[in-house]
C-alpha positions, 0 to 999 in steps of 0.5 A, spaced: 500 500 500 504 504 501 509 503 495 502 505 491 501 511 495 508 513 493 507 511 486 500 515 485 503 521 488 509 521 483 505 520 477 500 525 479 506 531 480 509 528 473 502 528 469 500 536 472 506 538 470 506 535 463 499 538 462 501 545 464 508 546 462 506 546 454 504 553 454 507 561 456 503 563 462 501 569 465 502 572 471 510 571 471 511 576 477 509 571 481 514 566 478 520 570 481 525 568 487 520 571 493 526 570 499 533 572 500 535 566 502 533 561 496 535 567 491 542 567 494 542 560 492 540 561 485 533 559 487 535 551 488 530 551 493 525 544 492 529 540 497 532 545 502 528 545 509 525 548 515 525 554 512 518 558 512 520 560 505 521 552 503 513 552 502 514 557 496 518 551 493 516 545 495 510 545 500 513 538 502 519 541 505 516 545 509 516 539 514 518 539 521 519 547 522 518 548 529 513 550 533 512 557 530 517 560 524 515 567 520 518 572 515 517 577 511 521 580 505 522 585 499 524 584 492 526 591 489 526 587 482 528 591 476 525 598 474 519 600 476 517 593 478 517 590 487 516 584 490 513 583 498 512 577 501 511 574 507 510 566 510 508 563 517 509 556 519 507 551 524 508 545 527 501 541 531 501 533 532 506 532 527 503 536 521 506 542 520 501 547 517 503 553 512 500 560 509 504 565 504 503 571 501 506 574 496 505 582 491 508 583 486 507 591 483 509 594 476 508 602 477 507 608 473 507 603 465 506 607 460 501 606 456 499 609 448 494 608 444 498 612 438 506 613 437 507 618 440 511 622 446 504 623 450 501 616 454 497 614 459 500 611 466 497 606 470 499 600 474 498 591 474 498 588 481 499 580 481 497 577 488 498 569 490 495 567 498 496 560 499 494 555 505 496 548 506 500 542 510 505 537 510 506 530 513 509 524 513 507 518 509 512 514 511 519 514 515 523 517 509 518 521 505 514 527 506 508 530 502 505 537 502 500 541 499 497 549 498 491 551 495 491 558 492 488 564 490 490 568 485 489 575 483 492 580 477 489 587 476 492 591 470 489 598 470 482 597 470 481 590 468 481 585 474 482 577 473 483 571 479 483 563 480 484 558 484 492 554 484 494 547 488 502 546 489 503 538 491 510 537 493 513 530 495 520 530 499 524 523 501 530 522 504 534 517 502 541 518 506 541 521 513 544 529 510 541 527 503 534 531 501 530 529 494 524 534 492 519 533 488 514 539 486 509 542 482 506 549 483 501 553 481 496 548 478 490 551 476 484 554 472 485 559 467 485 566 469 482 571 464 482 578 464 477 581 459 476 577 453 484 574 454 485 568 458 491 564 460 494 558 464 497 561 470 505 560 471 506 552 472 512 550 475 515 543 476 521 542 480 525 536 482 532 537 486 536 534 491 541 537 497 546 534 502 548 538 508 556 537 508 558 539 514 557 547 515 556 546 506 549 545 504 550 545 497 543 544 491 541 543 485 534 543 482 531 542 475 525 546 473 520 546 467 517 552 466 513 555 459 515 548 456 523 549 458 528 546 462 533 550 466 538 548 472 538 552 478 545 550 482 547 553 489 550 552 497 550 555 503 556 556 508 555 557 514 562 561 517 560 560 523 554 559 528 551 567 526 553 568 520 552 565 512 555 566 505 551 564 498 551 563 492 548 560 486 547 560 478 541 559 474 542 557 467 536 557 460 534 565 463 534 572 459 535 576 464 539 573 470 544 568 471 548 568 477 546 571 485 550 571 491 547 572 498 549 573 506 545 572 512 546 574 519 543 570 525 542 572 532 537 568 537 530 566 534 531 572 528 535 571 522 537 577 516 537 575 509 541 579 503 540 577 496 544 580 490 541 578 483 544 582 478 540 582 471 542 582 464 541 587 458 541 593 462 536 592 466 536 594 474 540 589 478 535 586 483 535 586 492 532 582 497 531 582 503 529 577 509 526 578 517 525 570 520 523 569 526 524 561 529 522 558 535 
């Protein structure tokens, strides 16, 4: 039974990523790293756990928190663009339960109905709010879901629909972490008479805690192509973490580094992303509270 468990819920991940993957999507804010940690570590973040931001990644890994973890962040993106965020986890009876935010803005967009110098501006927010759990299933894997609402607003027009997020982590080896994770699974969102699929995503990554290294590696389908995302983490000594990563397959970003800073239960997070084609380079930023 539990190996037809196993098998179901890995073919379930496969065949809604398979089905979604085949189309450009809509809503590509909500796509972009959300915290300072993963961004640092080039966004390999589907087998990395117990940080209030790993549901963003993979709702399985999410697991085992802690009684209560919570963190909010900034993204100055590029431009005129910025990214809030923030997610609350905790764990009750060996279920840990998890909800998140995120808002994406694009300020002040220039819009024409003529080529000319004169245009009319106006604004687009994206909006994900998302709920869910993980458990066991068995000694050595763990599933994990978040359902969602999503919400899109370009100048006057308004769309929304609902998401799901499946996610499964196995631990093979003591230090080695596997995940498995499709996001944003769901109805089409339409906004006047155009519609489209929401951001589909599927990730499959491994880590290993070595020592004070944490390297990673995620592999992720997006829009029908396939980028690897590579990153570590070194912890220099108790309070103070370096970071670094690279992403492969993208137009705009490429490498990232990143640093944190931790002193009790609160933790600060950087993130340096820079863009390529003379785009702005991107900054984030962490506050995380674990108990």
């Amino acid at each position: 039974m539990k190996y037809l468990t196993k098998s179901f819920l890995v073919l379930a991940l496969i065949t809604g990523a398979s089905v979604s993957a085949g189309a450009v999507s809509g809503l590509k804010l909500l796509t972009i790293d959300p915290g300072a940690r993963p961004a640092g570590m080039g966004g390999a973040f589907a087998s990395v756990v117990a940080d209030p931001y790993s549901a963003a990644y993979n709702p399985a890994a999410a697991y085992r928190i802690g009684p209560l973890a919570a963190s909010v962040g900034y993204n100055s993106y590029w431009q005129n663009v910025s990214i809030e965020s923030g997610y609350l986890a905790f764990e009750k009876k060996k279920i840990t339960y998890m909800t998140g935010v995120q808002y994406a803005a694009v300020n002040d967009i220039q819009g024409r109905v003529a080529p000319t110098s004169d245009y009319l501006p106006f604004d687009a927010h994206d909006i994900a709010i998302k709920t869910g759990a993980s458990f066991k299933i068995d000694k050595d894997m763990t599933f994990g879901f978040m359902l969602g609402w999503l919400f899109e607003k370009i100048e006057q027009y308004r769309g929304s629909a609902f998401s799901a997020d499946l996610g499964l982590l196995a631990t093979p080896l003591e230090r080695l972490n596997v995940g498995l994770a499709v996001l944003n699974l769901g109805s089409k969102m339409k906004i006047r008479e155009e519609s489209y699929k929401l951001p589909t995503t599927f990730r499959a990554g491994a880590s290993y805690q070595y020592k004070n290294f944490l390297p990673a590696l995620d592999f992720v389908v997006q829009d029908d192509k396939l980028h690897a995302h590579i990153g570590g983490e070194y912890n220099i000594t108790n309070g103070f973490f370096l970071r670094a990563g690279y992403r492969t397959g993208y137009d705009l970003t490429g490498f990232s580094a990143g640093a944190g800073f931790s002193k009790s239960n609160l933790r600060i997070d950087y993130a340096f992303v820079p863009n390529k084609n003379d785009f702005n380079d991107s900054h984030l930023i962490n506050l995380t509270f674990q108990l």
